[in-house]
Rosetta silent file (secondary structure, phi, psi, omega in degrees, C-alpha in Angstrom):
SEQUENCE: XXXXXXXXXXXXXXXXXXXXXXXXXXXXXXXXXXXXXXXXXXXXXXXXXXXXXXXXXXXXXXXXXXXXXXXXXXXX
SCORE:     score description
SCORE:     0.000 S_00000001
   1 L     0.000  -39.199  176.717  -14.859 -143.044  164.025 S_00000001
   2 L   -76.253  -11.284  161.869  -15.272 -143.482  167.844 S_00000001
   3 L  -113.069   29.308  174.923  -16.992 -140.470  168.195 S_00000001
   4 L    46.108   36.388  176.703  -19.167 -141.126  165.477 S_00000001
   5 L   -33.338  -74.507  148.916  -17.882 -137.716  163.867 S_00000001
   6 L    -8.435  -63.672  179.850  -19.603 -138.814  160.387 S_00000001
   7 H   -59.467  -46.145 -167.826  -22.844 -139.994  161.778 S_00000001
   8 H  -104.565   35.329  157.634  -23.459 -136.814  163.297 S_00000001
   9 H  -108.578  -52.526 -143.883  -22.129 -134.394  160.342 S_00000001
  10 H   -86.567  -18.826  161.038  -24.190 -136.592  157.874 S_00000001
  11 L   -79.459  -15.210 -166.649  -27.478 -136.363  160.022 S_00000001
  12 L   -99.152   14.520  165.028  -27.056 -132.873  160.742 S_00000001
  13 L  -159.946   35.941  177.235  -26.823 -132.239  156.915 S_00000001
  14 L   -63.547  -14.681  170.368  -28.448 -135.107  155.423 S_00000001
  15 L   -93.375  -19.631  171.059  -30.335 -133.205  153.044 S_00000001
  16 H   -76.227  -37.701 -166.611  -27.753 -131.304  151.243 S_00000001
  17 H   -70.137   24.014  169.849  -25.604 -134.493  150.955 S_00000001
  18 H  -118.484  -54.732 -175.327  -28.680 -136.536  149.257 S_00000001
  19 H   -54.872  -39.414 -175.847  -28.828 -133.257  147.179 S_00000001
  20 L   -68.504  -64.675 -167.706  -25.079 -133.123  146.294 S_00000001
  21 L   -69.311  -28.241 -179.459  -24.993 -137.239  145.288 S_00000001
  22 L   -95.089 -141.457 -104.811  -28.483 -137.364  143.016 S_00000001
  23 L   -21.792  100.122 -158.027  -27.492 -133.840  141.637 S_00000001
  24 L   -56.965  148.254  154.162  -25.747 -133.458  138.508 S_00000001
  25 L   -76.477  125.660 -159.973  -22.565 -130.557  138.910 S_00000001
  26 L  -129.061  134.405  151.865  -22.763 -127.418  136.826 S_00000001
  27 H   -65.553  -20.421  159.301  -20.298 -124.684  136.759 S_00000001
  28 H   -66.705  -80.177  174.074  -22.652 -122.052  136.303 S_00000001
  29 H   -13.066  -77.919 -147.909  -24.362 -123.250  139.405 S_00000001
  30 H   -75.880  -54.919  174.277  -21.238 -123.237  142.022 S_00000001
  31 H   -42.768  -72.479 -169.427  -19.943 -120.117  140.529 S_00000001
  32 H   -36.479  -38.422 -141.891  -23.293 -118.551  141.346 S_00000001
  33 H  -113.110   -7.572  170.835  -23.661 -119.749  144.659 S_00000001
  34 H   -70.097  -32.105  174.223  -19.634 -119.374  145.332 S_00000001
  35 H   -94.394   25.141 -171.571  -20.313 -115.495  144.588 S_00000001
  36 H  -117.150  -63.663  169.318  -23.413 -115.360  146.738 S_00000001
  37 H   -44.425  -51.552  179.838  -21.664 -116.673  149.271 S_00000001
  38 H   -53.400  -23.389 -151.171  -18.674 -113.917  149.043 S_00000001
  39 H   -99.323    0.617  162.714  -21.048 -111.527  149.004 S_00000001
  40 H   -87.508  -29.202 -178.797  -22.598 -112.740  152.631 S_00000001
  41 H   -98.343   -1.220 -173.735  -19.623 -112.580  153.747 S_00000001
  42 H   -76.332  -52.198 -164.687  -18.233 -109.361  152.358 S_00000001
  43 L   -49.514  -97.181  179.328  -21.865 -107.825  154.080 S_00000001
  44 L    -6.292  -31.816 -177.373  -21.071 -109.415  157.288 S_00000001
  45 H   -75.085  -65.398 -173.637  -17.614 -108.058  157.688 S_00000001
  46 H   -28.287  -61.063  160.828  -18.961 -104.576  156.429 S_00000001
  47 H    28.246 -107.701  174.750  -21.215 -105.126  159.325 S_00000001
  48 H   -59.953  -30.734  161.432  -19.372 -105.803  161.632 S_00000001
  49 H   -57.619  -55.782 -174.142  -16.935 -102.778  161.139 S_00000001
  50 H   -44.497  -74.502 -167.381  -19.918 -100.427  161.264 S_00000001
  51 H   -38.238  -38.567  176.682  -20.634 -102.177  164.477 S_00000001
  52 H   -69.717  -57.176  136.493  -16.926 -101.796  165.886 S_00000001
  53 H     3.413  -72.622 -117.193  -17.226  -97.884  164.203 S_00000001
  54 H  -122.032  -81.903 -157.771  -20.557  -97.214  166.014 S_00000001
  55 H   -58.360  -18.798 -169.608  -19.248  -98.568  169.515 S_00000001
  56 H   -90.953  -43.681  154.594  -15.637  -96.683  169.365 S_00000001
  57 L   138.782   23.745  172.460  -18.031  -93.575  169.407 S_00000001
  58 L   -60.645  137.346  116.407  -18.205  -92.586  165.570 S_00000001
  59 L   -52.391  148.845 -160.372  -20.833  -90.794  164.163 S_00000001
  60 L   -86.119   11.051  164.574  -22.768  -91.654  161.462 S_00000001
  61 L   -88.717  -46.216  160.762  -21.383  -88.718  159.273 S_00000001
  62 H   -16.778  -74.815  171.329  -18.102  -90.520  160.252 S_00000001
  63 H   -68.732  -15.013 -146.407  -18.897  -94.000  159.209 S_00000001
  64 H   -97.897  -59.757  169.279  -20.740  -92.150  156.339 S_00000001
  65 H   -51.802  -51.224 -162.797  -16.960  -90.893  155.342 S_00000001
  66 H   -66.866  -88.294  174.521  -15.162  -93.928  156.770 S_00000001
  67 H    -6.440  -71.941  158.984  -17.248  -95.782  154.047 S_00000001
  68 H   -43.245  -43.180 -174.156  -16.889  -93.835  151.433 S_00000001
  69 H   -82.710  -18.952  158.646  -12.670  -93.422  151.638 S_00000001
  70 H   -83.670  -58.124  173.971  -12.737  -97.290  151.649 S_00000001
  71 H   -28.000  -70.635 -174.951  -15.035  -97.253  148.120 S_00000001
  72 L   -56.484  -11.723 -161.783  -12.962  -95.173  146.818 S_00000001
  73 L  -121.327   15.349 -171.650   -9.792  -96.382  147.602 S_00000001
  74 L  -119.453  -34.867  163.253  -10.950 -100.144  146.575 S_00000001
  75 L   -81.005  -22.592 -168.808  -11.526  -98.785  143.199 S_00000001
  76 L   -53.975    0.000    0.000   -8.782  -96.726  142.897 S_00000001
């Protein structure tokens, strides 16, 4: 409260939280946007691994392999 913690989360996201309180909750909904979400963050990781991959001094028949040996072994 003395650092007005609140004040400044609720201006710096005052529009979803007027959207969250007049907005009815669906289950359909937050499941969509809960798997939308995973899947920004699944990219992002992927990413970033390329990026770690690509700086360690892999080639891109490497990562091209590295990639692949994770698919496959994620399905497995």
């Amino acid at each position: 409260m003395k650092r007005n913690i609140l004040v400044y989360f609720l201006e710096k996201h005052a529009s979803e939280v007027l959207n969250m309180l007049f907005t009815e909750w669906n289950l359909d909904d937050a499941l969509a946007v809960a798997r939308e979400e995973a899947s920004e963050d699944g990219s992002e990781k992927k990413s970033n691994e390329i990026l770690d991959l690509i700086e360690k001094g892999y080639t891109s028949a490497d990562i091209k392999n590295h990639l692949r040996k994770q698919t496959r072994s994620a399905t497995a």
